[in-house]
Every structure is written in structure tokens, then in C-alpha cells.
C-alpha positions, 0 to 999 in steps of 0.5 A: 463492498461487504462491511464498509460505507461511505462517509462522504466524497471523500472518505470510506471508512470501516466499521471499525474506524478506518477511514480511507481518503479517496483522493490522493495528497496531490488532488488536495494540494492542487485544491489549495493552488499548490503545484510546487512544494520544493521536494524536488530541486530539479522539478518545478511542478513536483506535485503530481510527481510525488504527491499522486499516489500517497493517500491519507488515511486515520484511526477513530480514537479520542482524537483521531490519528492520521498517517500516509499510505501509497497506492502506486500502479505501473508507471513510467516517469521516474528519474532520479531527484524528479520523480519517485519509482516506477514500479507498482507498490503498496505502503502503509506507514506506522509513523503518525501525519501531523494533519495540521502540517496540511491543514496550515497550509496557506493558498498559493503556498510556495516552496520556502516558506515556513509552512510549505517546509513544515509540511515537506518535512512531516510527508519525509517523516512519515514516508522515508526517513527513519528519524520517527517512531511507530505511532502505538495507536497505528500499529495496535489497530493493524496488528489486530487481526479482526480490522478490515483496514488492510482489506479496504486498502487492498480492495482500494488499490485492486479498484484504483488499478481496474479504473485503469484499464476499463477493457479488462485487459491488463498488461503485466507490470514491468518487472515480471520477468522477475516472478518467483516460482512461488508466485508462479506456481500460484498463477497457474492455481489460479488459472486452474481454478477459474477454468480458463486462462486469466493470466496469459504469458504469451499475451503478457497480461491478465484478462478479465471475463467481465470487467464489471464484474470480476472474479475473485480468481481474476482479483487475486492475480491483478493483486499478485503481480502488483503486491506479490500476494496471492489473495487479499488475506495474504495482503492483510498478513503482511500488513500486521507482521510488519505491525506486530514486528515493531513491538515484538521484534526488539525483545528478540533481536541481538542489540546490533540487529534491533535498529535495522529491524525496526527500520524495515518494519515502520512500513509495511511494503506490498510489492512485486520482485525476486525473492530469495527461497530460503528469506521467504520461507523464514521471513515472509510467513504471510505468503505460506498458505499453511502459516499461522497468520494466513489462516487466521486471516482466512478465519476471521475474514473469509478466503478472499 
């Protein structure tokens, strides 16, 4: 991948000090013995359920800081108070991870204890609950646009989905019915471009001349059906409009809107659904091919 290296077995990191760990939080607390954190009352081995697609990843600073993103494919084993959802996502959150809540972590920790709670808690802060502001450090490396972080989680993300299906055929996610004409008129772009079809809706599925080798056409419509991007920079996009919101927005907004919008802004959510027209349109300038953040990404980084 252009521009980033390798830091150990571990970690790949940006030249601009993002590092992404490879192995999600449920790989590092089956390290420590730990299958049960008590985060579901009904599953007693909730480790795999909740823990399999949240990643760690941190911003190089005087003491670097760590935060929380999830990069989950099509699944099928939710159900409620279990398991969390199905459907293929991308989330990056702004809220800083406490690394020592992992870190103090005993061997064999079990649900109750005082660490296990402190660790619960902190995952709960930084992934669904509000009560925890943006991280400044967090949301000042996405928002700006030179960083390569967001394009390293995208290019994880379209690697973690490939891995899946090594034949290089892959099935369309099970939402797909829901596909708004945006991104239907942009899989069919796609298709043009790369003479051929890569996206079939007979088959249901996206298929890749070379699964070794995969195009850049054929990235964009694995990425598209499960973010609702159409190309990485667009990806990229997203991710910095939900960081520059956090600070720009609350100057903006009427005092009853301001807690709602910097709610919906502490994460940055990738994902595949309906969409209204007229939402997009004023809300979603990231997904626009003219829009101000699409071609700035465009010209820093490159069409990808």
C-alpha cells in the first residue's frame, strides 16, 4: 500500500502517525484468557460476539492517544442483548479509549471485578453512549484533510472483506434491496468504466476478474455496497465532515438542536441503507462528486 509500512505484527501505521491494530479487541482479550466480559447478561461467551470487529487504533503525539473503530462484514448472528447487528459497517469514534482499561486487565479476568467493570465501561463510552466528549487530538488529526488515516481504515476494511472470499466472488450484503438511486447510478458507472460487469444483479453479487489483483473499479463497488461510498476519497470525506462537525457545528446550530448534532457527530458511521434525496443532498456532501470535500480529497490524495 502506497505510503504506509509496517510496524510490527501488529500495527500498521501512516507516515503521519496513525497506527492501526491488526487484530481486533476480541483476538487480544482471548490473549489474556478472557472469553466473558459481562457485556451480555444472556451470553456467557460474549467476547467473539461484541469484541470481533472493534479495532484499536492511535494518534502519535507527546503521549499518544487511542480510540475504537469497528470494521464489521456481513454477518448473521445477531439477536438482541446477545450479540450486536448484522449489517456490514464502518465506525470510527472520536471519544478517546483509556488504553490501561485493557492494559490492567488481570489474566483470567472475569465479569464483576473491578477491572473487567472498568474495562466494560470504558469500551461503552467510547462505542455507544454519549455521556464522553470528542478527544480535540481525535478529531483535529481526521479533520485534517492530508492524513492518510481514513484511507489505511478504508483499504483495512476492503482487505478484511477480500480475505473473505478468496474466489472473488462476493455476495451482495443483505440489505441490498435497499440501494438508493445514487448509488445505483454509480454501480452502473462502474460496470461502464471497467468494460465488463463487476456488479451483477442477477447474480446478487460482485465479482472480481483477479482476486489477487483487483482493480480499482472492483474496490469501489466492494466498498460501495458495504459503506455507501462510491471511492475511498469519498470515504475519507465522510469520515472528516463528522470531525469537523464536532467543532463547527455548535457555533451554528439553534441551542435545541446542538446536543442532538454532536451526538450524531462523536462517530463517524460508514454504512450501506435507504437514503432520503433531499437528506442527502444537504447533508451527506461527501457522497456528491462536485462537492467541495470530495475534490479536496481527490487533490491531496488522488482519485482512488
Amino acid at each position: 500500500m502506497t505510503g504506509l509500512k509496517t510496524a510490527s505484527a501488529q500495527w500498521l501505521e501512516t507516515e503521519d502517525g496513525f497506527g492501526l491494530c491488526t487484530r481486533p479487541l476480541s483476538t487480544l482479550l482471548e490473549e489474556k484468557g478472557i472469553r466473558d466480559t459481562g457485556i451480555s447478561l444472556s451470553n456467557s461467551s460474549d467476547v467473539e460476539s461484541y469484541y470481533d470487529d472493534w479495532h484499536l487504533y492511535r494518534v502519535a503525539g507527546e503521549s499518544p492517544v487511542y480510540g475504537l473503530l469497528k470494521l464489521r462484514e456481513q454477518e448473521h448472528d445477531y439477536v438482541p442483548g446477545f450479540s450486536d447487528r448484522d449489517e456490514p459497517s464502518v465506525s470510527v469514534s472520536f471519544v478517546a479509549f483509556p488504553l490501561e482499561a485493557f492494559e490492567t486487565l488481570p489474566q483470567g479476568c472475569q465479569p464483576g471485578q473491578p477491572e473487567m467493570e472498568r474495562f466494560v465501561n470504558a469500551f461503552r463510552d467510547v462505542t455507544e453512549r454519549f455521556t464522553r466528549k470528542h478527544d480535540p487530538r481525535l478529531q483535529q488529526y481526521f479533520s485534517n484533510p492530508a492524513n492518510r488515516g481514513s484511507y489505511l481504515i478504508g483499504q483495512t476494511y476492503l482487505q478484511k472483506l477480500l480475505s473473505l472470499f478468496p474466489n472473488g466472488s462476493i455476495p451482495f450484503p443483505d440489505r441490498h434491496r435497499l440501494a438508493s438511486a445514487r448509488l445505483l447510478q454509480g454501480l452502473a458507472e462502474l460496470n461502464r468504466r471497467s468494460g465488463r460487469t463487476i456488479v451483477d444483479f442477477q447474480r446478487r453479487g460482485i465479482f472480481l476478474a483477479d482476486p489477487l489483483h483487483p482493480t480499482q473499479e472492483e474496490l469501489q463497488a466492494v466498498l460501495a455496497f458495504h459503506t455507501g461510498n462510491l471511492s475511498l476519497n469519498s470515504f475519507a470525506a465522510e469520515i472528516k465532515f463528522h470531525a469537523d462537525a464536532l467543532v463547527k457545528w455548535e457555533a451554528r446550530i439553534p441551542y435545541m438542536g446542538k446536543r442532538y448534532w454532536y451526538r450524531a457527530a462523536l462517530r463517524a458511521d460508514m454504512q450501506f441503507g435507504p437514503e432520503n434525496r433531499l437528506y442527502s443532498m444537504l447533508l451527506c456532501p461527501y457522497y456528491h462528486p462536485g462537492s467541495r470535500l470530495l475534490r479536496e480529497q481527490e487533490a491531496l490524495h488522488g482519485k482512488r
